[in-house]
C-alpha positions as CSV (number, residue, x, y, z in Angstrom):
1,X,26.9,6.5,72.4
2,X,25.5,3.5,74.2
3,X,26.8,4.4,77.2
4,X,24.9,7.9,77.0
5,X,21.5,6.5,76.3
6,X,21.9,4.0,79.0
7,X,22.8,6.7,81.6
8,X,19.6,8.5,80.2
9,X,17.6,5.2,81.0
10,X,18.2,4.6,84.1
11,X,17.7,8.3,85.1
12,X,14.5,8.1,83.5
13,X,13.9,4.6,85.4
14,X,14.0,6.3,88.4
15,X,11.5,8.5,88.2
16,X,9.2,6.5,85.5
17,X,9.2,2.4,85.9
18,X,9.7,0.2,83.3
19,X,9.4,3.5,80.7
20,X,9.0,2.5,76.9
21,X,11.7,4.5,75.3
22,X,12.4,5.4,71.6
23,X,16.5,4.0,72.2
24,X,14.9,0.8,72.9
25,X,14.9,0.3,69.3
26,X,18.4,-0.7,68.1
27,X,17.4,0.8,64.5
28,X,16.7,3.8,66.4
29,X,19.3,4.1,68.1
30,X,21.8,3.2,64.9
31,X,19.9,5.9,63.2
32,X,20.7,8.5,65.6
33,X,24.6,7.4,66.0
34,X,24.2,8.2,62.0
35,X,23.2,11.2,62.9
36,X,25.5,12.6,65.4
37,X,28.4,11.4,63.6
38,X,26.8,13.7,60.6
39,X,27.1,16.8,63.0
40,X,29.9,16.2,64.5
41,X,31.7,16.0,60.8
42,X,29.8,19.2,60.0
43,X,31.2,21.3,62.7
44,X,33.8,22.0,65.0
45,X,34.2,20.6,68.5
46,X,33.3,22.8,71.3
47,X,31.1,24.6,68.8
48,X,27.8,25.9,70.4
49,X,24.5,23.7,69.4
50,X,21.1,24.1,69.8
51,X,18.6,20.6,70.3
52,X,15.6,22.5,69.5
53,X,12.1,20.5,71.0
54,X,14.8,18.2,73.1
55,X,12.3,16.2,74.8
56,X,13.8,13.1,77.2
57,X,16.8,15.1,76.2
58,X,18.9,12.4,75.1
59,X,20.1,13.8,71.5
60,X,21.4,17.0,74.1
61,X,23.5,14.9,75.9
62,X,24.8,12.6,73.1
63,X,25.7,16.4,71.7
64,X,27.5,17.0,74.5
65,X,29.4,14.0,74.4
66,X,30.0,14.2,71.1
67,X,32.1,17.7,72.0
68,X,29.9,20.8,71.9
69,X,28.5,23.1,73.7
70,X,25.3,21.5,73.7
71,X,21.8,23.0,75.0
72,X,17.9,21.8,74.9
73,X,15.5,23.1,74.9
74,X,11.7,22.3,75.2
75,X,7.5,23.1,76.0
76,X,6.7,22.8,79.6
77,X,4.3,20.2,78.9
78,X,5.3,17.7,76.7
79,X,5.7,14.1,76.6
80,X,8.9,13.6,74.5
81,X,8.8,11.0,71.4
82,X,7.6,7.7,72.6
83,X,8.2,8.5,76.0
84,X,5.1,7.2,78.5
85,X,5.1,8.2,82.3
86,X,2.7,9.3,84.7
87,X,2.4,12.9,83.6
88,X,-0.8,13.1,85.4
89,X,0.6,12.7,88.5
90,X,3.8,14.7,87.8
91,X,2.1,18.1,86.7
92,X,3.3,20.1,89.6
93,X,6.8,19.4,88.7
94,X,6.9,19.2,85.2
95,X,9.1,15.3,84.4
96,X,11.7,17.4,82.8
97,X,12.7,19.5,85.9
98,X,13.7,15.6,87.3
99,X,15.3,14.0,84.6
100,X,17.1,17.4,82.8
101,X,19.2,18.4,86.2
102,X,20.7,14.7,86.3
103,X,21.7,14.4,82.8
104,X,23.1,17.9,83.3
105,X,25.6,17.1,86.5
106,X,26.8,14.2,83.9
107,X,27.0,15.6,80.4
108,X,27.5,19.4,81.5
109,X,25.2,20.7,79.2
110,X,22.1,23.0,79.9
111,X,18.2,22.7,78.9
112,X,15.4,25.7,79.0
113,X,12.0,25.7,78.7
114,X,10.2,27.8,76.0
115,X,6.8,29.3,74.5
116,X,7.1,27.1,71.3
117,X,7.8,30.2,69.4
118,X,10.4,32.4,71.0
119,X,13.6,30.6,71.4
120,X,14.7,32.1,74.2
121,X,18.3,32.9,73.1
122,X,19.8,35.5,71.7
123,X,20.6,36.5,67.7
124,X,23.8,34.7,66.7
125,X,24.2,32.3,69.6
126,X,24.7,29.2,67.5
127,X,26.9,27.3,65.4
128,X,23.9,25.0,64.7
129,X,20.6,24.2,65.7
130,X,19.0,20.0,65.3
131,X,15.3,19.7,64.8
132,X,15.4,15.5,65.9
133,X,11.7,14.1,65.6
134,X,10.5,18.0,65.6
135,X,9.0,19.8,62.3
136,X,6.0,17.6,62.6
137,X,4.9,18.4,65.6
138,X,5.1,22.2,64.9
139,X,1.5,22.8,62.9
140,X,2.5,24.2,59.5
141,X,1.2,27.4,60.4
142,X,3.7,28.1,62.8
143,X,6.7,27.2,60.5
144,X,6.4,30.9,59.4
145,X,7.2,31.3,63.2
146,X,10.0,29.1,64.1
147,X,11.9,28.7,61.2
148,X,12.8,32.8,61.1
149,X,13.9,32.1,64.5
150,X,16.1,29.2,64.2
151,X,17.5,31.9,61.3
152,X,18.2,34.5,63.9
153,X,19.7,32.3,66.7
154,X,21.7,31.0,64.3
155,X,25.0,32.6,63.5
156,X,26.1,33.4,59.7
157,X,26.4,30.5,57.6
158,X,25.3,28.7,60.5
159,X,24.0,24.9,60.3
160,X,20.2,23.8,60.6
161,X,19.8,19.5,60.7
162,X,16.5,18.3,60.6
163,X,16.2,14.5,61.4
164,X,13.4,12.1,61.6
165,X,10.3,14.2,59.5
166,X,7.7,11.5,58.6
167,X,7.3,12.0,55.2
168,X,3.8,12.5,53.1
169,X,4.2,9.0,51.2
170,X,5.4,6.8,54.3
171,X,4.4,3.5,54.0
172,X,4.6,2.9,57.4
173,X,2.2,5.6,58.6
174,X,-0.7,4.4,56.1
175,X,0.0,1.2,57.6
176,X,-0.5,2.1,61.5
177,X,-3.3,4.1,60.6
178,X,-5.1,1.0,58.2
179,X,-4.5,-1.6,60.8
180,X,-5.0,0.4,64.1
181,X,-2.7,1.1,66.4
182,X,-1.0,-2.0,68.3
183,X,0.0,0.5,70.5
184,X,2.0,2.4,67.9
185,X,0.8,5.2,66.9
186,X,1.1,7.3,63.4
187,X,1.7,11.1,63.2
188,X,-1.2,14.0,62.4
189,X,1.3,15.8,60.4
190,X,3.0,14.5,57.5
191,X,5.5,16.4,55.6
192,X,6.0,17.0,52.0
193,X,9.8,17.0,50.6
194,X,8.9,19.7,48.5
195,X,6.8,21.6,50.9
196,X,10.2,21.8,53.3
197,X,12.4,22.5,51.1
198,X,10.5,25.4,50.0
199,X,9.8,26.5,53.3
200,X,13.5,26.3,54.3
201,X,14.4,28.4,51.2
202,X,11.8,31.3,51.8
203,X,13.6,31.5,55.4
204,X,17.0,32.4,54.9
205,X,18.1,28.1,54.5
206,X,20.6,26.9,51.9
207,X,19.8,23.1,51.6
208,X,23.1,21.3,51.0
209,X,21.8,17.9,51.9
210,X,18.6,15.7,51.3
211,X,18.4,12.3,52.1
212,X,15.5,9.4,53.2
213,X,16.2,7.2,55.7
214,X,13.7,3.9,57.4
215,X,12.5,1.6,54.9
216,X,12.2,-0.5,57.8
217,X,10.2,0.0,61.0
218,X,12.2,1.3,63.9
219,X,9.3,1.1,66.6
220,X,6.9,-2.2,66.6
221,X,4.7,-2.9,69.8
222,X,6.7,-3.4,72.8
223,X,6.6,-7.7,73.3
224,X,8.4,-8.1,70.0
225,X,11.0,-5.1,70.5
226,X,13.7,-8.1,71.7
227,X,13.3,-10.4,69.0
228,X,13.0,-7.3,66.3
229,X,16.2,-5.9,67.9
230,X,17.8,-9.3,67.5
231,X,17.2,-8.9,64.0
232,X,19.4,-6.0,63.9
233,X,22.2,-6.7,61.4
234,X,19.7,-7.9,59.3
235,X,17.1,-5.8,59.1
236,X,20.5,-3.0,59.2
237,X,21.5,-4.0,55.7
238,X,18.0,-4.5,54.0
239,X,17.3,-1.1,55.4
240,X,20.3,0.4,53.3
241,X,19.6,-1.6,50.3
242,X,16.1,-1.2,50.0
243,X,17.5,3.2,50.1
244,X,19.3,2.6,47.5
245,X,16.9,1.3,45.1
246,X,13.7,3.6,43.8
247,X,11.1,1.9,46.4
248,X,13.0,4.4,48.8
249,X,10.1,6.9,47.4
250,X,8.2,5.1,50.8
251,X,10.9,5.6,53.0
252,X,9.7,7.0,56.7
253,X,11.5,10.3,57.0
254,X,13.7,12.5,55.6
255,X,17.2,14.2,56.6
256,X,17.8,18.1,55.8
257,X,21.1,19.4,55.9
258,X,21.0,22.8,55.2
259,X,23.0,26.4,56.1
260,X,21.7,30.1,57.2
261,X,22.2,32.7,53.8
C-alpha cells in the first residue's frame, strides 16, 4: 500500500509542489490499509468496484492493486480531501485530467467524471461501490438522489462501504471549530448514526456492519505532521483502546458495511 500512495505522490508532485496530502498522515494512511483489507475480505478478486467521489484518486488505485476491477469516479471541479493546488490556474484543464491518466498507465484502472447525481454507469455494473470521505459532502437533500443510484449500479446483494463520515458528536470537529482553524479545517455537514442508517434502510441497504473509528486526530497543521507521525505506534494503540471503551461515543467517523436487498 505504501508503495501506491507514494506513486500517487510524486504524480501529484509534478503537477502541484510541495502538495499537502491526506496520506501524509500515517493514522491516515493505517486507517485506509484497514479499510482496503476490509473490502478486499468482503469480495472476490477481480470483482468490479466502484470509488464513488474518488478525488486525488488514490483509494481507486489502492483498489486496483488490491485485485479488482477498480473505477473512480468524480465532479469536474473539485478539490479532493485535503488536497491544495493551484486550481485557479489549472481550470482549463481540470487537475484530474493530469494526475488520473498517470495513475491509470500504472494501476490499469479507469476514472469518469459525473453530474454528482447520475452515476454514469449502467444498472448492475458493480460488485461494490466505496463512499471514502464522501456522504458529507453530498447535502442531505440529495441522499434521496444518490443513494437510489448507488442501489441501481449496484448488482444484487451487492456491497456499499462507506468510510470516513464525520460524525454529529465528534470531538474533534467542535474542537477545530472552538479554537479556529490552524489551517485545519472542520466539515459543514455532520452525520447522525441514526440518520444513515435510516437513510440506507429506506434505499434498498441491508447494514451488516457499524463501527467508529479516530479517537485520535489523523490531520494536525502541517509543521507538526513529522513529529505527530513519529508518534505513530503510540498514538496506534491509544487510538484502539480508547474504541474500545464507551468514550468512543466522540469518536471522528463512522464505518458502514452494508448490502443491496
Amino acid at each position: 500500500m505504501e508503495s501506491v500512495l507514494e506513486t500517487c505522490r510524486q504524480i501529484i508532485s509534478r503537477y502541484f509542489p510541495n502538495p499537502s496530502l491526506d496520506f501524509d498522515s500515517k493514522i491516515y494512511a493505517q486507517e485506509v490499509k484497514e479499510d482496503i483489507l476490509l473490502v478486499k475480505n468482503s469480495l472476490k478478486s477481480g470483482d468490479k468496484v466502484l470509488d464513488l467521489g474518488c478525488g486525488k484518486g488514490h483509494i481507486t488505485a489502492l483498489l486496483a492493486q488490491a485485485g479488482f476491477n477498480s473505477f473512480g469516479t468524480d465532479l469536474m471541479q473539485t478539490p479532493g480531501e485535503s488536497f491544495v493546488g493551484s486550481l485557479e490556474n489549472d481550470a482549463p484543464l481540470r487537475w484530474q485530467a493530469k494526475i488520473w491518466p498517470e495513475i491509470r498507465r500504472i494501476y490499469h484502472n479507469n476514472y469518469v467524471f459525473y453530474d454528482g447525481q447520475n452515476i454514469p454507469f449502467s444498472d448492475n455494473s458493480f460488485n461494490a461501490v466505496v463512499a471514502y470521505a464522501v456522504i458529507e459532502h453530498i447535502p442531505k437533500p440529495d441522499w434521496a438522489i444518490i443513494l437510489p443510484e448507488v442501489s441501481r449500479v449496484l448488482k444484487p446483494k451487492g456491497m456499499f462501504f462507506i468510510f470516513r463520515c464525520p460524525r454529529e458528536q465528534a470531538y474533534q470537529e467542535r474542537l477545530v471549530r472552538l479554537l479556529g482553524s490552524f489551517g485545519l479545517k472542520s466539515h459543514d455537514v455532520l452525520v447522525g448514526e441514526g440518520e444513515i442508517r435510516a437513510s440506507l434502510e429506506k434505499h434498498n441497504f441491508k447494514i451488516l456492519n457499524f463501527g467508529r473509528t479516530d479517537m485520535i486526530p489523523g490531520f494536525l497543521p502541517k509543521p507538526v505532521v513529522p513529529l505527530w507521525n513519529s508518534l505513530f505506534p503510540l498514538l496506534n494503540v491509544l487510538d484502539r483502546l480508547l474504541l474500545s471503551t464507551p468514550l468512543s461515543y466522540f469518536a471522528h467517523h463512522m464505518r458502514v458495511v452494508c448490502q443491496k436487498n
